[in-house]
C-alpha positions as CSV (number, residue, x, y, z in Angstrom):
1,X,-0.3,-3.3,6.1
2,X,-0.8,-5.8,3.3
3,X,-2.5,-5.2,0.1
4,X,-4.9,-7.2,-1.3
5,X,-5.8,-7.0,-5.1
6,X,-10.2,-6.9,-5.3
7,X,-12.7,-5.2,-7.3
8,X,-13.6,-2.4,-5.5
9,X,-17.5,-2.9,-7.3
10,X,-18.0,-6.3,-5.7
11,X,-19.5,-5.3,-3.0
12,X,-22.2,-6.5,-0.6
13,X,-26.3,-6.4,-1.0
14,X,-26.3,-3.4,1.3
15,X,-23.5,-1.9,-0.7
16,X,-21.3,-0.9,2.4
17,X,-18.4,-3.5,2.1
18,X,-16.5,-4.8,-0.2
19,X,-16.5,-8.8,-0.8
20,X,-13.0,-10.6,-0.8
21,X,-12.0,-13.9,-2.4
22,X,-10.7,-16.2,0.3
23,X,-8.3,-18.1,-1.5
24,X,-5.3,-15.0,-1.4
25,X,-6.4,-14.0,2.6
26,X,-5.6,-17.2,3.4
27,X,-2.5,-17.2,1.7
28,X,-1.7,-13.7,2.8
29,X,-2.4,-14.8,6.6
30,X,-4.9,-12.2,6.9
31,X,-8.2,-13.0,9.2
32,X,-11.3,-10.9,10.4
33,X,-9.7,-7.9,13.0
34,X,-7.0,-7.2,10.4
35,X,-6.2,-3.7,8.3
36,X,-5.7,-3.8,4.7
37,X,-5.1,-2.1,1.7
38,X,-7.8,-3.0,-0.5
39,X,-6.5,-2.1,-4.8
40,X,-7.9,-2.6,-8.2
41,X,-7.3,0.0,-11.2
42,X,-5.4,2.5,-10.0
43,X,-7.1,2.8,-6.8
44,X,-6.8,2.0,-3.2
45,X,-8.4,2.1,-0.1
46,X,-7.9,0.9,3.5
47,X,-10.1,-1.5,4.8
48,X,-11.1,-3.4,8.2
49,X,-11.3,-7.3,7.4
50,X,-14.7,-9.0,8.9
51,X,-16.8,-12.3,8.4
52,X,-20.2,-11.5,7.9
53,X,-22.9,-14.0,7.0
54,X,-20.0,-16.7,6.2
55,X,-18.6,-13.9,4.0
56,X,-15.5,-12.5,4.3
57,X,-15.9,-8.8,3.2
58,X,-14.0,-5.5,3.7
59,X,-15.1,-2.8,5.3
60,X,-13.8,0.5,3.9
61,X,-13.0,3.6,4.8
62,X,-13.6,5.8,1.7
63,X,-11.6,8.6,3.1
64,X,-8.3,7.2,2.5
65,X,-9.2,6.2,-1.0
66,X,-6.1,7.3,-3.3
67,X,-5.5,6.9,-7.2
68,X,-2.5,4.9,-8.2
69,X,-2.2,6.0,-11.7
């Protein structure tokens, strides 16, 4: 699973997903379908990757959140 470095905050207008840069997912070969580790400040989270709207966002699943510190 690959982990890609976000802010956890920036997050859609519904608040339920998390928006990605698309500069590193294309350099990390990672497309909508695939499971990530989303991190930022000590935290983590696994995340489905999906285009929405022309956006590519992740979806998380707050349950596997973990601090890092």
């Amino acid at each position: 699973m690959r982990t890609i470095y976000a802010d956890l905050s920036c997050r859609t207008p519904d608040h339920q997903c998390i928006l990605l840069p698309t500069r590193p997912l294309a350099e990390l070969c990672v497309r909508a379908g695939d499971r990530v580790r989303v991190a930022n400040r000590g935290m983590e989270v696994e995340a489905d990757i999906e285009l929405r709207d022309g956006l590519v966002v992740a979806i998380p699943e707050w349950n596997t959140l973990t601090y890092t510190d």
